[in-house]
PDB file of N, CA, C and O in Angstrom:
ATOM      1  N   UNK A   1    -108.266-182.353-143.905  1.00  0.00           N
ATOM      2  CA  UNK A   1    -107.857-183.145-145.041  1.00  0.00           C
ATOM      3  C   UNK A   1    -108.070-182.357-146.331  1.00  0.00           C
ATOM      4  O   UNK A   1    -107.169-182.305-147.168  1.00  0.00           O
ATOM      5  N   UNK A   2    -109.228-181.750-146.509  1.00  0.00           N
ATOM      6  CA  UNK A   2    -109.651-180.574-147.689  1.00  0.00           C
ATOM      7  C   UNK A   2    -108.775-179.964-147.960  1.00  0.00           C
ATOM      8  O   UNK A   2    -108.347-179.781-149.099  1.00  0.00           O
ATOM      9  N   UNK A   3    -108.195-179.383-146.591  1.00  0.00           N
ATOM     10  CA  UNK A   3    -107.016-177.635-146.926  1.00  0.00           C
ATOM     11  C   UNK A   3    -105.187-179.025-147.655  1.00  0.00           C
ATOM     12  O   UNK A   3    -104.345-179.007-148.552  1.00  0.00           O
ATOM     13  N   UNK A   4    -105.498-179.723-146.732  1.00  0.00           N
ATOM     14  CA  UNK A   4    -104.004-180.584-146.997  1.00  0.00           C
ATOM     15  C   UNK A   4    -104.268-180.899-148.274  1.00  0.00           C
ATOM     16  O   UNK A   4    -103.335-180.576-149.009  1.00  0.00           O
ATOM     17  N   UNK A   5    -105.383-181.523-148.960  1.00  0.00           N
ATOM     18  CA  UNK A   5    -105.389-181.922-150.357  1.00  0.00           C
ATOM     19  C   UNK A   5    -104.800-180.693-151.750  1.00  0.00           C
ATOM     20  O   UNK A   5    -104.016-180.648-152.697  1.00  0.00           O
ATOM     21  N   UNK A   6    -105.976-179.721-150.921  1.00  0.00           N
ATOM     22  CA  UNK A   6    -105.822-178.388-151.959  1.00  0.00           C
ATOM     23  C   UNK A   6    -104.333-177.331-152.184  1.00  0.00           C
ATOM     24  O   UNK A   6    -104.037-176.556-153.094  1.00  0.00           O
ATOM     25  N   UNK A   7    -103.528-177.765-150.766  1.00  0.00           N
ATOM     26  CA  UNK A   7    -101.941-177.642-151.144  1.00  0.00           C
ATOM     27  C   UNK A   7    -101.698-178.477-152.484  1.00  0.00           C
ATOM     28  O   UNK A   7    -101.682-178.051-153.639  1.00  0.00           O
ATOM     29  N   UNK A   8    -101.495-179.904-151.977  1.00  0.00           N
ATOM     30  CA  UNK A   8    -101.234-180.689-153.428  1.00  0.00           C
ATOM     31  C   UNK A   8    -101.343-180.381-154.451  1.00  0.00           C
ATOM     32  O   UNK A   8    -100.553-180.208-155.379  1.00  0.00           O
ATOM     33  N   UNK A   9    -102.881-180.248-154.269  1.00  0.00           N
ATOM     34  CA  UNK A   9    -103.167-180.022-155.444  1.00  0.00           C
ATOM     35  C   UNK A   9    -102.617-178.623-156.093  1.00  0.00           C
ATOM     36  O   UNK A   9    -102.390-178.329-157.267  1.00  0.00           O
ATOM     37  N   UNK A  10    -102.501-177.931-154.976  1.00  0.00           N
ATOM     38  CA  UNK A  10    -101.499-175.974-155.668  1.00  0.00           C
ATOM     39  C   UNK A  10    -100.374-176.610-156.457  1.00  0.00           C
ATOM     40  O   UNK A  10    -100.183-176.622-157.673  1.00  0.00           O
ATOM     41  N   UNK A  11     -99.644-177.158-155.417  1.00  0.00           N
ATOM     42  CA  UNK A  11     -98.427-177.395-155.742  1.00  0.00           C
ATOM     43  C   UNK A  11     -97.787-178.168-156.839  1.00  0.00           C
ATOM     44  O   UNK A  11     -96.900-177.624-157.497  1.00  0.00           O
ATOM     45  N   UNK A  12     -98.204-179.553-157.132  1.00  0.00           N
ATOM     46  CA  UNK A  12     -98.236-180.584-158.163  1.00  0.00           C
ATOM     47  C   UNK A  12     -98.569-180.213-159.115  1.00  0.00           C
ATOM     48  O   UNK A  12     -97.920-180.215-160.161  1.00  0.00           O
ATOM     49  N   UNK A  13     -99.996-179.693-158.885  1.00  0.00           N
ATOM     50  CA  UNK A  13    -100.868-179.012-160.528  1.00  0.00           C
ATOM     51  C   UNK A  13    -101.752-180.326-159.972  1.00  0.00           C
ATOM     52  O   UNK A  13    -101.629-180.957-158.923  1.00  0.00           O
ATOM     53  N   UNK A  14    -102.715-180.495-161.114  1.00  0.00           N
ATOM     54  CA  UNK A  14    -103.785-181.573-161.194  1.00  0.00           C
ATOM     55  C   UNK A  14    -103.580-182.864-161.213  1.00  0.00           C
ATOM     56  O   UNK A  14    -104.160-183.555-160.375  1.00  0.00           O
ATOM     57  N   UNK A  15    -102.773-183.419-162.105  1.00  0.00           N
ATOM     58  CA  UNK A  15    -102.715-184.640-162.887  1.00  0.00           C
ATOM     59  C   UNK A  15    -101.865-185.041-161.693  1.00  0.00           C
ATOM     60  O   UNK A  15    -102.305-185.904-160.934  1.00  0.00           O
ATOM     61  N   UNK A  16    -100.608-184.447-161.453  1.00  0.00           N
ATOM     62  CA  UNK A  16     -99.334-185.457-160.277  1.00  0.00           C
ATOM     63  C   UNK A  16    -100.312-185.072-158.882  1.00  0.00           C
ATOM     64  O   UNK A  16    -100.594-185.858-157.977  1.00  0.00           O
ATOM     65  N   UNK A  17    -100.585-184.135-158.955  1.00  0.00           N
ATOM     66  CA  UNK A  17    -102.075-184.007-157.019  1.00  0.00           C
ATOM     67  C   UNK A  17    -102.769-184.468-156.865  1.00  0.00           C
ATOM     68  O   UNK A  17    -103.146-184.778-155.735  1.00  0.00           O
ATOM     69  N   UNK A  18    -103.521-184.878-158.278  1.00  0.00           N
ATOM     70  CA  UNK A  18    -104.646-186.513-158.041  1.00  0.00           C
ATOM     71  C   UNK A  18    -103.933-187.888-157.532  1.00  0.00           C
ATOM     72  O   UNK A  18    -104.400-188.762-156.802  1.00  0.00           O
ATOM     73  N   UNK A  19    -102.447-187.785-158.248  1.00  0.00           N
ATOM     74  CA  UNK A  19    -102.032-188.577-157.833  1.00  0.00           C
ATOM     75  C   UNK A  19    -101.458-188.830-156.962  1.00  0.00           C
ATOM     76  O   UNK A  19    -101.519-190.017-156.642  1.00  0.00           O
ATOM     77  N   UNK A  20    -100.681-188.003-156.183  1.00  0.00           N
ATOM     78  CA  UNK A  20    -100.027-188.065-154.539  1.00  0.00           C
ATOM     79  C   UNK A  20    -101.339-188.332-153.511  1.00  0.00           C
ATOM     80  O   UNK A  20    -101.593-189.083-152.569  1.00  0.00           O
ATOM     81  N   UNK A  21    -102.123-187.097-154.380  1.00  0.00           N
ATOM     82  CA  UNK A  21    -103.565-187.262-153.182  1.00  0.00           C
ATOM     83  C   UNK A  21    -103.941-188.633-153.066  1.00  0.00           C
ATOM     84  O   UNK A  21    -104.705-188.728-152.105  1.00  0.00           O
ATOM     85  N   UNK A  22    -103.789-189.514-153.501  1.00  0.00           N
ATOM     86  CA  UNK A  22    -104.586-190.741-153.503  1.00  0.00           C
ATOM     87  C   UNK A  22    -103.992-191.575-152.432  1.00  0.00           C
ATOM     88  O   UNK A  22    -104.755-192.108-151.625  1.00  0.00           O
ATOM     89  N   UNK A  23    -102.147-191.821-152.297  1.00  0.00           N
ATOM     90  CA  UNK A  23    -101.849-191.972-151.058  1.00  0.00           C
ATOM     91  C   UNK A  23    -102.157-191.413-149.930  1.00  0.00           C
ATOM     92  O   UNK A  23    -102.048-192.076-148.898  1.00  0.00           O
ATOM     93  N   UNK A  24    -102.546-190.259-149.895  1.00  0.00           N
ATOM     94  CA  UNK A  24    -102.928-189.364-148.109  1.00  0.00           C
ATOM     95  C   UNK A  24    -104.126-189.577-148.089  1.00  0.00           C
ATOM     96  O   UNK A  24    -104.664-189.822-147.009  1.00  0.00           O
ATOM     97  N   UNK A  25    -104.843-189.543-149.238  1.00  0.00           N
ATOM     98  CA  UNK A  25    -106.449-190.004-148.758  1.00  0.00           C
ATOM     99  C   UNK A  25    -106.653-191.208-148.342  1.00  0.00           C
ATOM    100  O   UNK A  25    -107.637-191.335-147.613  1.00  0.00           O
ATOM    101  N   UNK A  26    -105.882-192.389-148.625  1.00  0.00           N
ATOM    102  CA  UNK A  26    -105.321-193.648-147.893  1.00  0.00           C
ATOM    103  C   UNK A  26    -105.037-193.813-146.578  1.00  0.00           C
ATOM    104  O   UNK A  26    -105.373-194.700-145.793  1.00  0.00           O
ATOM    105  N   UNK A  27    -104.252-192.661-146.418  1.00  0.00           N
ATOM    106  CA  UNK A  27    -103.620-192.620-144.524  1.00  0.00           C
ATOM    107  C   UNK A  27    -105.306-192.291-144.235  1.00  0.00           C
ATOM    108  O   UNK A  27    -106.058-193.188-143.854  1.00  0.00           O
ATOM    109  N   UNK A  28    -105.763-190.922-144.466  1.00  0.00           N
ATOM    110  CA  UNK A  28    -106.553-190.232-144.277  1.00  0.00           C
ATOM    111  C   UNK A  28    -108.111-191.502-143.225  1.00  0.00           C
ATOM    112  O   UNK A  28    -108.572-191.412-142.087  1.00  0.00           O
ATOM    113  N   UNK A  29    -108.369-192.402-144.273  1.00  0.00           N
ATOM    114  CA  UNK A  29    -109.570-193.183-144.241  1.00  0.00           C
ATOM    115  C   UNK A  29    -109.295-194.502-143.673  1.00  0.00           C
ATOM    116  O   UNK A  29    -110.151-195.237-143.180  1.00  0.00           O
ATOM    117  N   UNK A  30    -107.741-194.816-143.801  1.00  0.00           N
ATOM    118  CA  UNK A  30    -107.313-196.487-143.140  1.00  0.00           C
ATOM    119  C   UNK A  30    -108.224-196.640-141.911  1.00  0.00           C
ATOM    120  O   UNK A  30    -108.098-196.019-140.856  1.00  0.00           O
ATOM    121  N   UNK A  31    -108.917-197.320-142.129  1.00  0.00           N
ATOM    122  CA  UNK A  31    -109.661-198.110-140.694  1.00  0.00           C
ATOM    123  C   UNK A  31    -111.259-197.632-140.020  1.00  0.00           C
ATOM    124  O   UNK A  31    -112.037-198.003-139.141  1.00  0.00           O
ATOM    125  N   UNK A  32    -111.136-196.513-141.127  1.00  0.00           N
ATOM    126  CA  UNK A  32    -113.056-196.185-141.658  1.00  0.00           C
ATOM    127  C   UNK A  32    -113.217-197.077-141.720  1.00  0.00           C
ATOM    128  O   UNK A  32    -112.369-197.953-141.890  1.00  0.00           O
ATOM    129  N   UNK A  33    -114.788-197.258-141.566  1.00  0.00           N
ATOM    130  CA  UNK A  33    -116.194-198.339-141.357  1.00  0.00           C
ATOM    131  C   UNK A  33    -116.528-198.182-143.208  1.00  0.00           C
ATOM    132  O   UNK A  33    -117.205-197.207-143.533  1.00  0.00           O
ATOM    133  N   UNK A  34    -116.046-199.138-144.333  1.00  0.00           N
ATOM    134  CA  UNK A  34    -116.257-198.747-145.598  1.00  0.00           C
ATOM    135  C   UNK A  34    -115.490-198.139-146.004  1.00  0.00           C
ATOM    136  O   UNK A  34    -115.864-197.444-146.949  1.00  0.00           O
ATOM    137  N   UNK A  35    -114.033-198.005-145.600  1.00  0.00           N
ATOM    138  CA  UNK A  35    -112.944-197.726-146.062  1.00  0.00           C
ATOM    139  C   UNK A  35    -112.330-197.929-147.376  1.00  0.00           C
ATOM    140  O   UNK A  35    -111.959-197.072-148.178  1.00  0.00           O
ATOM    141  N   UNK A  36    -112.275-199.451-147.478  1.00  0.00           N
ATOM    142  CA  UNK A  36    -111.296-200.264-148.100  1.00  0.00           C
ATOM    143  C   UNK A  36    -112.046-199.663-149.610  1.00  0.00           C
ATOM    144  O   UNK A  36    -111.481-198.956-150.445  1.00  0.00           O
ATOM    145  N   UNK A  37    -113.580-200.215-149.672  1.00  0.00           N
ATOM    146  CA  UNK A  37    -114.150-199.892-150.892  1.00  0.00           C
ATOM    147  C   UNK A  37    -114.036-198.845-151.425  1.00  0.00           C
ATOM    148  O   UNK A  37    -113.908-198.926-152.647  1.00  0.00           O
ATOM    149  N   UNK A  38    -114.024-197.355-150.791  1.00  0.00           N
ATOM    150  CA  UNK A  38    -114.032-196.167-151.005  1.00  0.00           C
ATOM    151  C   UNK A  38    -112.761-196.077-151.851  1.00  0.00           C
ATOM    152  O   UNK A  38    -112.703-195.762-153.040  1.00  0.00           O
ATOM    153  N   UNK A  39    -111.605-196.455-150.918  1.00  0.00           N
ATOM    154  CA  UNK A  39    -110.083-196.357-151.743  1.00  0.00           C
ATOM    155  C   UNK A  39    -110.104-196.636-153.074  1.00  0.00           C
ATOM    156  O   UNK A  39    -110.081-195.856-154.026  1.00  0.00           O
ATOM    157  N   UNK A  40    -110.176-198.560-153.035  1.00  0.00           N
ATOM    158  CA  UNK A  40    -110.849-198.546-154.769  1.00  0.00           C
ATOM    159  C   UNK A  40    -111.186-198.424-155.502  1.00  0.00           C
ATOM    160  O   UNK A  40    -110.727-198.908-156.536  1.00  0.00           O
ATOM    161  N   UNK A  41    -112.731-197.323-155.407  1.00  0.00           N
ATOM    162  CA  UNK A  41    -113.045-196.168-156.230  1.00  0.00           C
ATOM    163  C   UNK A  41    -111.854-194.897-156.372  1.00  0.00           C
ATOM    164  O   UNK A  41    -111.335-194.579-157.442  1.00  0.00           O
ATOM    165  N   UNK A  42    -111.641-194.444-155.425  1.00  0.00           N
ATOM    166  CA  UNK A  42    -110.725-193.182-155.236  1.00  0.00           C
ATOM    167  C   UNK A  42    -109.434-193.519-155.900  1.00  0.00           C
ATOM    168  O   UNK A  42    -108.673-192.559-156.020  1.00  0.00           O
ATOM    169  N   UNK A  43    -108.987-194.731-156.387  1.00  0.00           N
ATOM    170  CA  UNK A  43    -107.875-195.022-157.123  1.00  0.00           C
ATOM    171  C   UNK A  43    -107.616-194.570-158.251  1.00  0.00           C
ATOM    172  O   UNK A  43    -106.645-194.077-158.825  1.00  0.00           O
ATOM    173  N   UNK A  44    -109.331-194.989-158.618  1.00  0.00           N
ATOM    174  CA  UNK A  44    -110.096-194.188-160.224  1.00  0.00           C
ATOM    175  C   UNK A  44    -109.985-193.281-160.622  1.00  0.00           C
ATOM    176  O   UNK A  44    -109.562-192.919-161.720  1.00  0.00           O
ATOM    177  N   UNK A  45    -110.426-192.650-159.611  1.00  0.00           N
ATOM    178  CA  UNK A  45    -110.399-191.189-160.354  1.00  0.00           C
ATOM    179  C   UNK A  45    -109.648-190.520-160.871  1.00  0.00           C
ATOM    180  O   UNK A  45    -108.514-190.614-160.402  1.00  0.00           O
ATOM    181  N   UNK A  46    -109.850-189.378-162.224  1.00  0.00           N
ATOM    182  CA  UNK A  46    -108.762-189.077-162.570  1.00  0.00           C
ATOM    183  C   UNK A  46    -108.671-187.428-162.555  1.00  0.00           C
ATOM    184  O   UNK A  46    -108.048-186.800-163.411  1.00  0.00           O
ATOM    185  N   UNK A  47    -109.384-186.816-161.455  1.00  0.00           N
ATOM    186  CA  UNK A  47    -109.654-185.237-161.636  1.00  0.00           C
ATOM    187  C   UNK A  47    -109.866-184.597-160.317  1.00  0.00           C
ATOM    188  O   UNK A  47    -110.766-185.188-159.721  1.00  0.00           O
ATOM    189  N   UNK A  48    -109.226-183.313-159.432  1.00  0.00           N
ATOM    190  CA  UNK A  48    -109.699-183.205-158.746  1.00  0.00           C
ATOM    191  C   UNK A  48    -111.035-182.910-157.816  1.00  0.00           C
ATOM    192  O   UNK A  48    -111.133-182.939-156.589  1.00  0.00           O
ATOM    193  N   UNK A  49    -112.108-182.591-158.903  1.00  0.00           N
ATOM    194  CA  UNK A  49    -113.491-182.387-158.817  1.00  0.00           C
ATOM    195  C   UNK A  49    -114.011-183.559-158.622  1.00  0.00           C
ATOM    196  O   UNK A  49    -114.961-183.615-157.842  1.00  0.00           O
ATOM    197  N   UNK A  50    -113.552-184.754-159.247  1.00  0.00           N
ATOM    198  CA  UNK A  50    -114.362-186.039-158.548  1.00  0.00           C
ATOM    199  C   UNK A  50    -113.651-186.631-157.247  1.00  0.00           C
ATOM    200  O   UNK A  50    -114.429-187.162-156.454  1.00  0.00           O
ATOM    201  N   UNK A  51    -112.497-186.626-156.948  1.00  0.00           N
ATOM    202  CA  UNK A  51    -111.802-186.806-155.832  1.00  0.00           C
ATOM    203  C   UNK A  51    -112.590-185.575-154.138  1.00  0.00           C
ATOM    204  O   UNK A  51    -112.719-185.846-152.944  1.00  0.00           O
ATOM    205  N   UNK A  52    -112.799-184.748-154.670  1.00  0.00           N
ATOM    206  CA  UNK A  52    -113.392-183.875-153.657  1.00  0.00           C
ATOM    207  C   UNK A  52    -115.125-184.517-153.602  1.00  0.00           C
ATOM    208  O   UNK A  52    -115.725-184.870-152.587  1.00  0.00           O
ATOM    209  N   UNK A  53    -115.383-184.518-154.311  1.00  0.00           N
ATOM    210  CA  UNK A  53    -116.944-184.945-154.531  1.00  0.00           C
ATOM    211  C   UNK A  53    -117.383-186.184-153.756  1.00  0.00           C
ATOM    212  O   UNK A  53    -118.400-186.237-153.064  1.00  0.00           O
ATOM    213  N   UNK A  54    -116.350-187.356-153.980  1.00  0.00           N
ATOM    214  CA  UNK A  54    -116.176-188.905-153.525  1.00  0.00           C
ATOM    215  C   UNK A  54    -115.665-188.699-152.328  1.00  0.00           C
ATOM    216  O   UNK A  54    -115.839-189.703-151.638  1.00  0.00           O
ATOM    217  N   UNK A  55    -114.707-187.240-151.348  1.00  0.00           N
ATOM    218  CA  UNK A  55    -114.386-187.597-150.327  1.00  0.00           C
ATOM    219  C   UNK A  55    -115.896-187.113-149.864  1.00  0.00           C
ATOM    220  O   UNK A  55    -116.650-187.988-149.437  1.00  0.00           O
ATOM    221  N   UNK A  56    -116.278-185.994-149.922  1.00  0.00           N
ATOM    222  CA  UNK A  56    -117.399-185.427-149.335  1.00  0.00           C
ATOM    223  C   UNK A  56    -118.528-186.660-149.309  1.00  0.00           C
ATOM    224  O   UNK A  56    -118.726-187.007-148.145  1.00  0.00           O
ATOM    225  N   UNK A  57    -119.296-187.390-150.242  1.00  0.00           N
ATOM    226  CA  UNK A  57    -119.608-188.502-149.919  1.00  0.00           C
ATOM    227  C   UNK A  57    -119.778-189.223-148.994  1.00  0.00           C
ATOM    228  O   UNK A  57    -120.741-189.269-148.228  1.00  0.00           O
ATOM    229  N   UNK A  58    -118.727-189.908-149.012  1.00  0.00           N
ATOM    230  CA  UNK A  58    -117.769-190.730-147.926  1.00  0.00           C
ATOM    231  C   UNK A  58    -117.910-189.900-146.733  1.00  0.00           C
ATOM    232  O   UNK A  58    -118.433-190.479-145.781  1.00  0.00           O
ATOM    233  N   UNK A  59    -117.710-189.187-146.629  1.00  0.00           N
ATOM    234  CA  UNK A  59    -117.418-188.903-144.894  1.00  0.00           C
ATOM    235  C   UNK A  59    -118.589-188.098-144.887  1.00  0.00           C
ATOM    236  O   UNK A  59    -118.633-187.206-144.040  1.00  0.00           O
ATOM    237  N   UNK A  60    -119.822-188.279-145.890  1.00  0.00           N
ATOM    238  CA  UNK A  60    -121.007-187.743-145.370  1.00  0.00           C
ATOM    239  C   UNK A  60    -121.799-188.552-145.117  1.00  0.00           C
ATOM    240  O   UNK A  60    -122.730-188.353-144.337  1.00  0.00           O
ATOM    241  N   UNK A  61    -121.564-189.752-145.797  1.00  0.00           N
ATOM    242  CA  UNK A  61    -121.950-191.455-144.763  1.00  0.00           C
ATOM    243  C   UNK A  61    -122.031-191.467-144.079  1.00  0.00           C
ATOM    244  O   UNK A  61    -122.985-191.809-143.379  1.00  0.00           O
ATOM    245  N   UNK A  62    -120.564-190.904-143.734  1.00  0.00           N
ATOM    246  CA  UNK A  62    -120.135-191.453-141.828  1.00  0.00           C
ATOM    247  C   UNK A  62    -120.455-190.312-141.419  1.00  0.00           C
ATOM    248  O   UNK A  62    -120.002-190.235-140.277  1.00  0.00           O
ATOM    249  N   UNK A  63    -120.983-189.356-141.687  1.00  0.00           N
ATOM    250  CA  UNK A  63    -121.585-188.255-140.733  1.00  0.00           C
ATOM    251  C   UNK A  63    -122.896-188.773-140.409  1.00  0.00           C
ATOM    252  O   UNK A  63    -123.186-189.029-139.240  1.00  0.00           O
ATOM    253  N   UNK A  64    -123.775-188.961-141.444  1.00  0.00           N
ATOM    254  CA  UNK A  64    -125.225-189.623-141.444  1.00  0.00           C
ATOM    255  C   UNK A  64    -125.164-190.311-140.138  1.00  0.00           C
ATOM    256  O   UNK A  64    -125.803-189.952-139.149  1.00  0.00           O
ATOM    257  N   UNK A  65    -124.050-191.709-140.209  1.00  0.00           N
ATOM    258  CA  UNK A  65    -123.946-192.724-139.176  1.00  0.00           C
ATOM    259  C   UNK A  65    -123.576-192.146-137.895  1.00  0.00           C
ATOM    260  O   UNK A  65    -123.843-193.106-137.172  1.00  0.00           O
ATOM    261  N   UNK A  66    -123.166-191.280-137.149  1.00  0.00           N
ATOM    262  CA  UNK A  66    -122.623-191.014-135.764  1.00  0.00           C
ATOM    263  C   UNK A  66    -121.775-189.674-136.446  1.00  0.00           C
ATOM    264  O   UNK A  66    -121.460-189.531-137.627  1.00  0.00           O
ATOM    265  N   UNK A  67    -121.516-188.741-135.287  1.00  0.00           N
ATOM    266  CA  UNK A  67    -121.006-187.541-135.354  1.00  0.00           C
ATOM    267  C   UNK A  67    -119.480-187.840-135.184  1.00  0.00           C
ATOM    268  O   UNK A  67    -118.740-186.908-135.499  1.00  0.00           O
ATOM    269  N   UNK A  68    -118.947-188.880-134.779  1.00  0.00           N
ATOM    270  CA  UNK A  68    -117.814-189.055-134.402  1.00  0.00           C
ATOM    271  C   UNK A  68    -117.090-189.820-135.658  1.00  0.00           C
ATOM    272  O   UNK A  68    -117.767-189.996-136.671  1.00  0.00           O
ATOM    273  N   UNK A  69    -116.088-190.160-135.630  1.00  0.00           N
ATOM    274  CA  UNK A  69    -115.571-190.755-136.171  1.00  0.00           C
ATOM    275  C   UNK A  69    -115.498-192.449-136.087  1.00  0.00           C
ATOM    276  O   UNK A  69    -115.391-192.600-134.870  1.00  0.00           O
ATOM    277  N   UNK A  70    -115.493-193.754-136.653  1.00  0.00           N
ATOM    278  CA  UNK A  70    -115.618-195.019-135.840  1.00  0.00           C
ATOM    279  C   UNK A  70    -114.827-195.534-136.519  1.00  0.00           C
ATOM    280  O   UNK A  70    -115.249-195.913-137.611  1.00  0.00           O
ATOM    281  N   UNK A  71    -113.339-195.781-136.197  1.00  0.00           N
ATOM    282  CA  UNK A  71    -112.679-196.762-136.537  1.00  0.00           C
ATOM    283  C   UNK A  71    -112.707-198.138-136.534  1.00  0.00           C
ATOM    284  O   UNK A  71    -112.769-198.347-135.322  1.00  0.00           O
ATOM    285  N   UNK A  72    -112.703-199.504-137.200  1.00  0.00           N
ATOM    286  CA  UNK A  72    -112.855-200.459-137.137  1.00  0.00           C
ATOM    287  C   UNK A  72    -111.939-201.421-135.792  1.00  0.00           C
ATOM    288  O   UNK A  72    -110.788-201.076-135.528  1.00  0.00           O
ATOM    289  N   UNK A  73    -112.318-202.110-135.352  1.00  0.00           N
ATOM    290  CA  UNK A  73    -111.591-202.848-134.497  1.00  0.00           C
ATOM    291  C   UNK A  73    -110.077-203.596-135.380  1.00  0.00           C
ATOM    292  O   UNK A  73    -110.178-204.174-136.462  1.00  0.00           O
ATOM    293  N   UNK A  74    -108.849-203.424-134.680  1.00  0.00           N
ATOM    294  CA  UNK A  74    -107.866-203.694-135.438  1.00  0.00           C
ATOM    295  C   UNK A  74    -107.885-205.186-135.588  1.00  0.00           C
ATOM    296  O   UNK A  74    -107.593-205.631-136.698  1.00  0.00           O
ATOM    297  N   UNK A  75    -108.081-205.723-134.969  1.00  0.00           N
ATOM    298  CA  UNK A  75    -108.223-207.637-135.090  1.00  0.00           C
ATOM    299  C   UNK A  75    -109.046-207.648-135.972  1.00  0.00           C
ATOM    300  O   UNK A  75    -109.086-208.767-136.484  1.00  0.00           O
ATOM    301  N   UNK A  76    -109.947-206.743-136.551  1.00  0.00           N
ATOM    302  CA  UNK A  76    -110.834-207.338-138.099  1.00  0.00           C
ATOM    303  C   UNK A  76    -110.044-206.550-139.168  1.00  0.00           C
ATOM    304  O   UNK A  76    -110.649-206.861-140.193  1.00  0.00           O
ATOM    305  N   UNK A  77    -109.212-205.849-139.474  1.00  0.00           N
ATOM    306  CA  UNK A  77    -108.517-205.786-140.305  1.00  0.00           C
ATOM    307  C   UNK A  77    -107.585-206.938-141.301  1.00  0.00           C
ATOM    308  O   UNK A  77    -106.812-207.690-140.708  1.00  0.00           O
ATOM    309  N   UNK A  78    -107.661-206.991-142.242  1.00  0.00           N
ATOM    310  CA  UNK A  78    -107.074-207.792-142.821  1.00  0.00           C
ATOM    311  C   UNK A  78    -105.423-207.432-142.867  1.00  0.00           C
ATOM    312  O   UNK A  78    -104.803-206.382-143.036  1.00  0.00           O
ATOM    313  N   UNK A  79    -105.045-208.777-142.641  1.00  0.00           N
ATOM    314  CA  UNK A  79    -103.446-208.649-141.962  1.00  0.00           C
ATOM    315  C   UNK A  79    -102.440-207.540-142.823  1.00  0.00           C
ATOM    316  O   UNK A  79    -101.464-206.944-142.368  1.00  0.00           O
ATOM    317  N   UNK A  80    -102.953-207.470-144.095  1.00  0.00           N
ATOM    318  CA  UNK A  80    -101.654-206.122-144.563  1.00  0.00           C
ATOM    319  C   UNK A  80    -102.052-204.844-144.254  1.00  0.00           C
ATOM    320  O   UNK A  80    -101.400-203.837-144.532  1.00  0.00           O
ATOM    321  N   UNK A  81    -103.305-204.868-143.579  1.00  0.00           N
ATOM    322  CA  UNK A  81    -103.885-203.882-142.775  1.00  0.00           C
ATOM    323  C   UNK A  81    -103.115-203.477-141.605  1.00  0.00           C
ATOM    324  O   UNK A  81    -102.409-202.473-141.512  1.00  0.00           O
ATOM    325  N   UNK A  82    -103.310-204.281-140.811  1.00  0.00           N
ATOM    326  CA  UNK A  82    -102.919-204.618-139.192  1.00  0.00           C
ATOM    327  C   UNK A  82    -101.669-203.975-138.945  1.00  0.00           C
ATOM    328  O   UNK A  82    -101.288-203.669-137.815  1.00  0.00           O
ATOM    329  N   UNK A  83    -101.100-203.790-139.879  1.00  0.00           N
ATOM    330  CA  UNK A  83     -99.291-203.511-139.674  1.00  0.00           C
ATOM    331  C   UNK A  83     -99.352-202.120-139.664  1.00  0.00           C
ATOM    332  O   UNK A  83     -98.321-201.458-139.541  1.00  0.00           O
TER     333      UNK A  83
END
Protein backbone atom coordinates (compact mmCIF):
# COMPACT_ATOMS: atom_id res chain seq x y z
CA UNK A 1 0.00 0.00 0.00
CA UNK A 2 3.18 2.43 0.90
CA UNK A 3 4.90 1.84 -2.69
CA UNK A 4 1.06 2.24 -4.37
CA UNK A 5 0.49 5.49 -2.34
CA UNK A 6 4.02 6.98 -3.14
CA UNK A 7 3.24 6.49 -7.07
CA UNK A 8 0.26 8.89 -6.42
CA UNK A 9 1.70 10.71 -4.73
CA UNK A 10 4.85 11.00 -7.76
CA UNK A 11 2.40 11.37 -10.07
CA UNK A 12 -0.51 13.86 -8.88
CA UNK A 13 2.04 15.96 -6.85
CA UNK A 14 0.78 16.41 -3.15
CA UNK A 15 -2.38 18.25 -2.88
CA UNK A 16 -4.52 15.97 -5.90
CA UNK A 17 -2.33 12.45 -4.14
CA UNK A 18 -3.65 13.29 -0.75
CA UNK A 19 -6.54 13.36 -2.42
CA UNK A 20 -6.97 10.24 -4.71
CA UNK A 21 -4.99 8.56 -1.84
CA UNK A 22 -7.83 8.86 0.42
CA UNK A 23 -10.10 6.69 -1.83
CA UNK A 24 -7.43 3.61 -2.02
CA UNK A 25 -6.70 3.96 1.52
CA UNK A 26 -10.54 3.27 1.77
CA UNK A 27 -10.38 0.04 -0.44
CA UNK A 28 -7.10 -0.51 1.37
CA UNK A 29 -8.73 -0.75 5.26
CA UNK A 30 -12.68 -1.59 4.31
CA UNK A 31 -13.45 -4.20 6.91
CA UNK A 32 -10.36 -3.57 9.41
CA UNK A 33 -11.22 -4.11 13.09
CA UNK A 34 -11.36 0.12 13.61
CA UNK A 35 -11.61 0.85 10.20
CA UNK A 36 -14.47 3.08 9.77
CA UNK A 37 -12.93 5.60 12.48
CA UNK A 38 -9.51 5.65 11.00
CA UNK A 39 -11.10 6.74 7.47
CA UNK A 40 -12.70 9.73 9.22
CA UNK A 41 -9.61 10.94 10.47
CA UNK A 42 -7.74 10.10 7.14
CA UNK A 43 -10.41 12.26 5.33
CA UNK A 44 -8.66 15.14 7.30
CA UNK A 45 -5.75 15.18 6.48
CA UNK A 46 -4.28 17.49 4.34
CA UNK A 47 -0.44 16.41 3.67
CA UNK A 48 1.32 13.49 2.74
CA UNK A 49 3.48 13.21 5.96
CA UNK A 50 0.40 12.94 8.10
CA UNK A 51 -1.40 10.47 5.81
CA UNK A 52 1.80 8.11 6.03
CA UNK A 53 2.16 8.69 9.78
CA UNK A 54 -1.85 7.83 10.47
CA UNK A 55 -1.46 4.78 8.09
CA UNK A 56 1.62 3.48 10.00
CA UNK A 57 -0.39 3.93 13.23
CA UNK A 58 -3.24 2.15 12.21
CA UNK A 59 -1.83 -0.87 10.98
CA UNK A 60 0.60 -0.74 13.90
CA UNK A 61 -2.53 -1.35 16.11
CA UNK A 62 -3.35 -4.12 14.21
CA UNK A 63 0.10 -5.40 14.28
CA UNK A 64 0.21 -4.98 18.21
CA UNK A 65 -3.26 -7.07 18.01
CA UNK A 66 -2.33 -10.38 15.90
CA UNK A 67 0.28 -10.72 13.08
CA UNK A 68 -2.35 -11.36 10.62
CA UNK A 69 -4.67 -9.36 9.31
CA UNK A 70 -8.63 -9.61 10.91
CA UNK A 71 -11.29 -8.63 8.89
CA UNK A 72 -14.63 -7.97 10.47
CA UNK A 73 -17.45 -10.45 9.99
CA UNK A 74 -19.56 -9.17 6.93
CA UNK A 75 -23.10 -9.47 8.70
CA UNK A 76 -21.71 -6.70 11.23
CA UNK A 77 -21.01 -4.33 8.67
CA UNK A 78 -23.28 -1.66 8.27
CA UNK A 79 -25.45 -2.18 5.17
CA UNK A 80 -23.64 0.52 2.76
CA UNK A 81 -20.83 -1.50 3.86
CA UNK A 82 -22.05 -4.97 2.98
CA UNK A 83 -22.33 -4.20 -0.76
Amino acid sequence: MRSHLADLYAFYGEDTGVKIARKHISWYTKGLGGSAQFRRVMNTLPTVEEQITAIDEFFGRLADRDSRLVYADPEEFPQELAA
